[in-house]
C-alpha positions as CSV (number, residue, x, y, z in Angstrom):
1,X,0.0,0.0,0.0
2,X,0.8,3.8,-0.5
3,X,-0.2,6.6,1.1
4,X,-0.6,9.7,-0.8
5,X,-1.5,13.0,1.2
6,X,-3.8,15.6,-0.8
7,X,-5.4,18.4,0.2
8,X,-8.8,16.6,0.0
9,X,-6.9,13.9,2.8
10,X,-4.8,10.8,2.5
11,X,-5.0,8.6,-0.5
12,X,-4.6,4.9,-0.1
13,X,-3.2,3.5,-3.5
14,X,-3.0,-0.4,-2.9
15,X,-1.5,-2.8,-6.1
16,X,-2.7,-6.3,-6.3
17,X,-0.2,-8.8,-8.6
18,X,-0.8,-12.2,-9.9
19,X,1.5,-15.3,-10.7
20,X,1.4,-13.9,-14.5
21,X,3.2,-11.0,-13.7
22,X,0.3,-8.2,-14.2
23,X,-1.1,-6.4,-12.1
24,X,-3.7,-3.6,-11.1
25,X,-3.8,-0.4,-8.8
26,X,-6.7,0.6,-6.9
27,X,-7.4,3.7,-5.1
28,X,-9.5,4.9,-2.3
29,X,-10.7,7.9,-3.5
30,X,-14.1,6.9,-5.2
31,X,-12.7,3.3,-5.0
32,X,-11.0,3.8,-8.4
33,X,-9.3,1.7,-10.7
34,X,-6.2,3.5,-11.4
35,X,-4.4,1.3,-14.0
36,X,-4.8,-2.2,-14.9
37,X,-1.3,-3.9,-16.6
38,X,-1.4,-6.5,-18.7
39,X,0.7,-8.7,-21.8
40,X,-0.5,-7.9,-25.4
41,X,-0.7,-11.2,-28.0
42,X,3.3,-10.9,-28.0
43,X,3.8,-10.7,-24.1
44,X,4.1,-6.9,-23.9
45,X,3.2,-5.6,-21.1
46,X,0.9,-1.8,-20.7
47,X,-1.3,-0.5,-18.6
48,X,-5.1,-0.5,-20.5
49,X,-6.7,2.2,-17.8
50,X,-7.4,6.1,-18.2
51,X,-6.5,7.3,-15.6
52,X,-3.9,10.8,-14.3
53,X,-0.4,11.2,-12.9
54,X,-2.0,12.8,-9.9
55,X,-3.3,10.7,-8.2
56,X,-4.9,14.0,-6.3
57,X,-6.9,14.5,-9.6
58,X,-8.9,11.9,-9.7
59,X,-11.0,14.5,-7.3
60,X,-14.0,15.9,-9.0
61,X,-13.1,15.4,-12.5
62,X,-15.4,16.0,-15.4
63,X,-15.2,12.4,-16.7
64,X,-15.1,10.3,-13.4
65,X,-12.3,8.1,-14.8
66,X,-12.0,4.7,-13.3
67,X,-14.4,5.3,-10.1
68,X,-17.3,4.2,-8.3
69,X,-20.1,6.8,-8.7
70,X,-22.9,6.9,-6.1
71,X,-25.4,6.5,-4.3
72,X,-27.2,6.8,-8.0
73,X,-24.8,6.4,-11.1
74,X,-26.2,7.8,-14.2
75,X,-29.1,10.6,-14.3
76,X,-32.2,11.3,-13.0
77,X,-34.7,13.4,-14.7
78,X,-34.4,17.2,-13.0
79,X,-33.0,15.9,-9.9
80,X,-36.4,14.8,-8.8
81,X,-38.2,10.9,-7.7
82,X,-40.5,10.1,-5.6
83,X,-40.8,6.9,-3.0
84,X,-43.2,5.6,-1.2
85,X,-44.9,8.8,-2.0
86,X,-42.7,11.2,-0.8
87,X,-40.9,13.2,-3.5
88,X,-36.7,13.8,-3.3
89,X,-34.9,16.6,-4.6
90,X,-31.2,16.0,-5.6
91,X,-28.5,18.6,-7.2
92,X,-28.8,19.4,-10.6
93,X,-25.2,19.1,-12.2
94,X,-25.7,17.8,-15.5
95,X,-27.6,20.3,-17.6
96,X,-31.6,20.0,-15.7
97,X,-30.3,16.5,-14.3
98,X,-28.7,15.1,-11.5
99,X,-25.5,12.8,-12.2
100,X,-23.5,10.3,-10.5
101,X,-24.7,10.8,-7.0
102,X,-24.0,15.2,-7.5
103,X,-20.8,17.0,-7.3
104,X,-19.9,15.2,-3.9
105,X,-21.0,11.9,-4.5
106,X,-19.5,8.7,-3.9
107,X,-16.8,9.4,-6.8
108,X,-15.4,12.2,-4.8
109,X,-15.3,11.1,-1.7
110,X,-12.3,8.9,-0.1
111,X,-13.8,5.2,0.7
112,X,-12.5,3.6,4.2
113,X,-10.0,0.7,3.4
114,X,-11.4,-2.4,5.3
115,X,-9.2,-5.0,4.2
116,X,-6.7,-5.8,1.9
117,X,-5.0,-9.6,1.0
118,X,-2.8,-10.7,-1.7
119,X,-5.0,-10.5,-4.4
120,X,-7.5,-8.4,-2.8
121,X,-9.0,-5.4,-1.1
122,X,-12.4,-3.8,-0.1
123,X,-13.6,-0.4,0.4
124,X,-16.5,1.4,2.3
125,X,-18.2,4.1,2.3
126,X,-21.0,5.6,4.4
127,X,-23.9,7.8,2.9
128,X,-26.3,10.1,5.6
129,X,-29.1,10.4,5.8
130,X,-30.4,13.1,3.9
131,X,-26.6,13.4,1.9
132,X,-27.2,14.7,-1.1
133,X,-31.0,14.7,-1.0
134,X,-31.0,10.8,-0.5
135,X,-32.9,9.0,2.1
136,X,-31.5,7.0,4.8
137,X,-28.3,6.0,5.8
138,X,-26.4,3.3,3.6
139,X,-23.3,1.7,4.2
140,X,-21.3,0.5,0.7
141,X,-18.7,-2.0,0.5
142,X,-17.1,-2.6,-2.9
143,X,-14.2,-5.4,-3.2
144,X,-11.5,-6.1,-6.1
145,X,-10.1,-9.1,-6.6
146,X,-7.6,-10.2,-9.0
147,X,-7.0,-13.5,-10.5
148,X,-4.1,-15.3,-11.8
149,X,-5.7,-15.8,-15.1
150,X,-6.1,-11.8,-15.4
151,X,-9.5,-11.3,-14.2
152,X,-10.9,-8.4,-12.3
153,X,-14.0,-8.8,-10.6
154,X,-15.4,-6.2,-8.3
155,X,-18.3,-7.2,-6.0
156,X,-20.7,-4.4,-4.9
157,X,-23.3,-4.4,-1.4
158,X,-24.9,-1.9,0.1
159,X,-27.6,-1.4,3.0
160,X,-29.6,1.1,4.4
161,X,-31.9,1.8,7.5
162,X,-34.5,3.2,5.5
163,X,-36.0,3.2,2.4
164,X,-33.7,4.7,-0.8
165,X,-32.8,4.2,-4.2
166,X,-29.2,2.7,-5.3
167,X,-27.4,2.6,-8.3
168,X,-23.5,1.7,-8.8
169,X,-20.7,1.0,-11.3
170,X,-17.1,1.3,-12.1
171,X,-16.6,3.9,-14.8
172,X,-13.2,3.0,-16.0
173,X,-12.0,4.1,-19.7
174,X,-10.5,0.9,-21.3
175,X,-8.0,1.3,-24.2
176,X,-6.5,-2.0,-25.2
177,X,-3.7,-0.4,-26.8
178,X,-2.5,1.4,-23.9
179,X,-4.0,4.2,-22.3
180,X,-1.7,6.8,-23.8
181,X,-2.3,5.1,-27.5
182,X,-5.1,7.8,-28.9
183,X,-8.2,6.8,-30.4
184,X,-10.2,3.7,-29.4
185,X,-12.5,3.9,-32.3
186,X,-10.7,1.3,-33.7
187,X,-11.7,-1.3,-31.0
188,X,-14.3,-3.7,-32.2
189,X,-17.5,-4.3,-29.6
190,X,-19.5,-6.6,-29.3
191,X,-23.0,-6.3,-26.9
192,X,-25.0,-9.1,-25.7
193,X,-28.2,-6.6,-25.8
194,X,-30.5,-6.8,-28.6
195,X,-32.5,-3.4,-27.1
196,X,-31.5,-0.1,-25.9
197,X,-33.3,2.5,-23.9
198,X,-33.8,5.8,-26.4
199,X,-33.5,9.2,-24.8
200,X,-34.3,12.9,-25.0
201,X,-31.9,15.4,-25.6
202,X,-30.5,15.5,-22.4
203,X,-29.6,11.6,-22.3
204,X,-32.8,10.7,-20.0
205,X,-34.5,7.4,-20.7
206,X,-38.2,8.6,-22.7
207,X,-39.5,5.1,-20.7
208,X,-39.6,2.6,-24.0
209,X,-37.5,-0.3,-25.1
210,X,-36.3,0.0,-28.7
211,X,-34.4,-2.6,-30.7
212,X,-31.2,-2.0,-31.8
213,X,-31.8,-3.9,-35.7
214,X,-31.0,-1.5,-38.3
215,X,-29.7,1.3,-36.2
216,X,-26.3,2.4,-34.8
217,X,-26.8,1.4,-31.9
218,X,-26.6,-2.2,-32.7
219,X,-23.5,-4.1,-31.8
220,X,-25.2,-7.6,-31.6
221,X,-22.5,-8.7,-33.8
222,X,-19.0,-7.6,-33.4
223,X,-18.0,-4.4,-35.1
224,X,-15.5,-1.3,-34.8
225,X,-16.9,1.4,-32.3
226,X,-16.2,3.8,-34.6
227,X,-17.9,2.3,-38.0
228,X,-21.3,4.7,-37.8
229,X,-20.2,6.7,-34.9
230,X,-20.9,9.4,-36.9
231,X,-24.4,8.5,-38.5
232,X,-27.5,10.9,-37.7
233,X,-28.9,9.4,-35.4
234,X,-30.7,11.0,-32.2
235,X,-28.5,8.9,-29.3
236,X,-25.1,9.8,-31.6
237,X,-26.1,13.9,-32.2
238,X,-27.4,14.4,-28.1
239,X,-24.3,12.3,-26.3
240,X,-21.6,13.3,-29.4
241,X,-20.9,9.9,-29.9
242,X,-22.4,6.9,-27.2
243,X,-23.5,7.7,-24.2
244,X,-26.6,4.7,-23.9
245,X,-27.8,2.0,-21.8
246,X,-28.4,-1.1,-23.7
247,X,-30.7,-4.0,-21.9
248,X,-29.5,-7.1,-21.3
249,X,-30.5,-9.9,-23.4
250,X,-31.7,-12.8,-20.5
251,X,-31.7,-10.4,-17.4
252,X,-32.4,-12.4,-14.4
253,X,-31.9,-10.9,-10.8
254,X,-29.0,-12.3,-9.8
255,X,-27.8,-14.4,-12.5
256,X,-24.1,-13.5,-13.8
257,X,-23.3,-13.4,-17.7
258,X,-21.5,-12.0,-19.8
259,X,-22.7,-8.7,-21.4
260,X,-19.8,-7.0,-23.7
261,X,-16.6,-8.4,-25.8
262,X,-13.7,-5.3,-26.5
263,X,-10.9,-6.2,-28.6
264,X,-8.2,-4.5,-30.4
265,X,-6.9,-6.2,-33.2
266,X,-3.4,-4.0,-33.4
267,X,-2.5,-5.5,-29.5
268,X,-4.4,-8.3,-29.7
269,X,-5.7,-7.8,-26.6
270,X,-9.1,-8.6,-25.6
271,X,-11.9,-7.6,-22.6
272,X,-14.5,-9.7,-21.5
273,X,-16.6,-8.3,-19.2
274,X,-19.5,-10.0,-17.7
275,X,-22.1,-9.1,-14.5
276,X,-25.2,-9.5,-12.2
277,X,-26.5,-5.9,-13.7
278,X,-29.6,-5.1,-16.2
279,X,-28.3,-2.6,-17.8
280,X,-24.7,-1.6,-19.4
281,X,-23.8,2.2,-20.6
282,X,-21.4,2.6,-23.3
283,X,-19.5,5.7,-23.0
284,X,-17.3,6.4,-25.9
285,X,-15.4,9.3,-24.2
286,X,-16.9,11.8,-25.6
287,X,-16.1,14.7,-23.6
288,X,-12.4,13.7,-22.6
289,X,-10.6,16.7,-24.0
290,X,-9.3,19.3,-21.0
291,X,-9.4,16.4,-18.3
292,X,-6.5,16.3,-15.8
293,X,-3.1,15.5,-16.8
294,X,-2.8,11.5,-17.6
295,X,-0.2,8.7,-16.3
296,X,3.5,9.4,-17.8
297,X,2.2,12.8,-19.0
298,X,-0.3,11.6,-21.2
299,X,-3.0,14.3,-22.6
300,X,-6.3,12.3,-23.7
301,X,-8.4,13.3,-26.2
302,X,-12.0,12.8,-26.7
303,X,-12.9,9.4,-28.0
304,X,-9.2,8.1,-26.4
305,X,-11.1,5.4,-24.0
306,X,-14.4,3.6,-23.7
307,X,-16.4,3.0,-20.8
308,X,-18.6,-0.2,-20.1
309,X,-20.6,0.4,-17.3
310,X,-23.1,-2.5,-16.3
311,X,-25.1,-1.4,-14.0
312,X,-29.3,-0.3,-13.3
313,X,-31.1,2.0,-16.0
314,X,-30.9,5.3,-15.5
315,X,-33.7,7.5,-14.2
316,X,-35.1,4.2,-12.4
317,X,-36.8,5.7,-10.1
318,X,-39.0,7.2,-12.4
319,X,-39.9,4.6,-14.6
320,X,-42.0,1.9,-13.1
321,X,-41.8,-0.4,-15.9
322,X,-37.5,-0.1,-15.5
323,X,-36.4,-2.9,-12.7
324,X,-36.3,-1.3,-9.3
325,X,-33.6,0.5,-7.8
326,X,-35.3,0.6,-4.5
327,X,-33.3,-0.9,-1.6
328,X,-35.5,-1.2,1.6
329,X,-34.1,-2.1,5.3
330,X,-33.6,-5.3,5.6
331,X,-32.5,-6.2,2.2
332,X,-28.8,-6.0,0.5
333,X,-28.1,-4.7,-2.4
334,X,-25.6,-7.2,-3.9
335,X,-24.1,-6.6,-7.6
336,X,-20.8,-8.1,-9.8
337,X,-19.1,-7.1,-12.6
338,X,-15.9,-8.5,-13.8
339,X,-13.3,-7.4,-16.3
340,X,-11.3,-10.5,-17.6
341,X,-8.4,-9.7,-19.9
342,X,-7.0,-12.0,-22.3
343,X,-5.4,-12.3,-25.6
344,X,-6.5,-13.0,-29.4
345,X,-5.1,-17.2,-30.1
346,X,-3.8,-15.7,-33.0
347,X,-1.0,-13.6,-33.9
348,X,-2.4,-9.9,-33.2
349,X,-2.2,-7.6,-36.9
């Protein structure tokens, strides 16, 4: 472990290794992955994370790189939901919505380190009552663990003495090349979601289901992120690129499966990630340009990592036919989503 003192408080930076030889580094502020290092198709080692050379910066940034947003990732309409029929008033941040939790959610906060093993460590995090707007107070534990065969699987829980809504993710920018390597619209993605959720303008869910046949949004089959990135379509024009929540083919509470396939044909690596979560918003770093200084003195660029965030639909609370984000005393919230890394059998081009 290392300790990093900031003005916002100490930093713990903790790096897990395997028997392969890669490894990852996780931080306590907004229990964020800071860099995940591992062997290309000919052995070569680099670290596949967005993430900056500060580790101090990872404080309020503008695109929330590598960290756990909370108590409610993604938007809600105006900052407003109601529950049990009392309505809740959150901070706007994100044009007439409320993002990520607000400007002091989960993501800028430092978590409590509770434990930390050879290949693992857990965070925690307590939310008042009333923090934020939210009701009751919730208690969030979120472990990393890393496998010898390069996996990374994060395990989420949370409780609370009173009814409230919950919503949470890692928002890490992946770049198979190497997180200094520019573009990722070269990456080819694959989605195991046969239906997105279309939006207004400001990137809230309208309440429908649409298929993803015949449109951009559909990455069914495996294709290059950036082949109709630029199409005119309404998700590409409002979000600049994607910024959607696709549905799950086969959601069952519970039940763990894979949901998205990244690779890059140039490194031949490749990222599998799978999890217990309805939902999964594809963020094609959109807005990345002017973001704190990167690793080694890397500058990104917009469109220089993507995020694949599984986690529930956005504006939930809101949509009664979306699958709750209500968590009630008594119950746990209990979520997984794991990043496995690997490499194409073939030589990479």
């Amino acid at each position: 472990m290392q300790s990093v003192e900031s003005a916002h408080g100490t930093i713990t930076l903790v790096t897990l290794n395997n028997k392969s030889g890669a490894w990852v580094v996780l931080s306590s502020l907004g229990a964020g992955i800071v860099s995940v290092n591992v062997p290309d198709a000919r052995g070569n080692v680099a670290d596949v994370v967005l993430g900056y050379e500060n580790p101090a910066d990872f404080m309020a940034d503008g695109p929330c790189a590598g960290k756990i947003p909370g108590r409610y990732a993604n938007r809600i309409a105006n900052g407003k939901f109601s529950l049990d029929k009392k309505e809740y008033t959150l901070p706007v941040n994100n044009g007439p919505n409320h993002l990520h939790g607000g400007p002091d959610g989960f993501q800028n906060k430092i978590w409590q380190v509770n434990s930390v093993t050879e290949n693992s460590v857990e965070f925690s995090i307590k939310g008042d009552d009333g923090e934020a707007g939210y009701p009751g107070v919730i208690v969030v534990k979120a472990r990393y663990t890393w496998s010898d065969d390069n996996e990374l699987t994060l395990d989420l829980t949370a409780e609370s003495d009173a009814p409230t809504v919950v919503n949470l993710t890692n928002h890490a920018y992946f770049n198979l090349s190497g997180h200094d390597s520019g573009t990722v619209l070269k990456h080819r993605l694959q989605l195991n979601a046969s239906n997105y959720l279309p939006t207004d303008d400001t990137l809230i869910p309208e309440g429908g289901i649409a298929p993803v046949a015949g449109t951009p949004m559909d990455f069914t089959t495996e294709r290059f992120i950036g082949e109709r990135i630029k199409d005119d379509f309404p998700a590409l024009r409002y979000g600049k690129g994607y910024d959607n929540c696709w549905v799950i083919d086969n959601y069952e509470e519970g039940k763990h499966q894979p949901v998205a396939r990244l690779t890059d044909l140039e490194s031949g690596r490749v990222l599998e990630v799978s999890t217990t979560q309805p939902g999964v918003q594809v963020y094609t770093g959109n807005w990345l340009d002017g973001c704190p200084v990167g690793k080694g003195g890397a500058v990104y660029h917009d469109y220089d990592g993507v995020a694949i965030e599984c986690q529930g639909f956005p504006d939930a609370p809101n949509h009664d036919n979306f699958p709750s984000q209500v968590l009630r005393p008594g119950q746990t919230y209990r979520q997984k989503i794991a990043f496995r890394f690997s490499t194409l059998m073939n030589e990479a081009k």
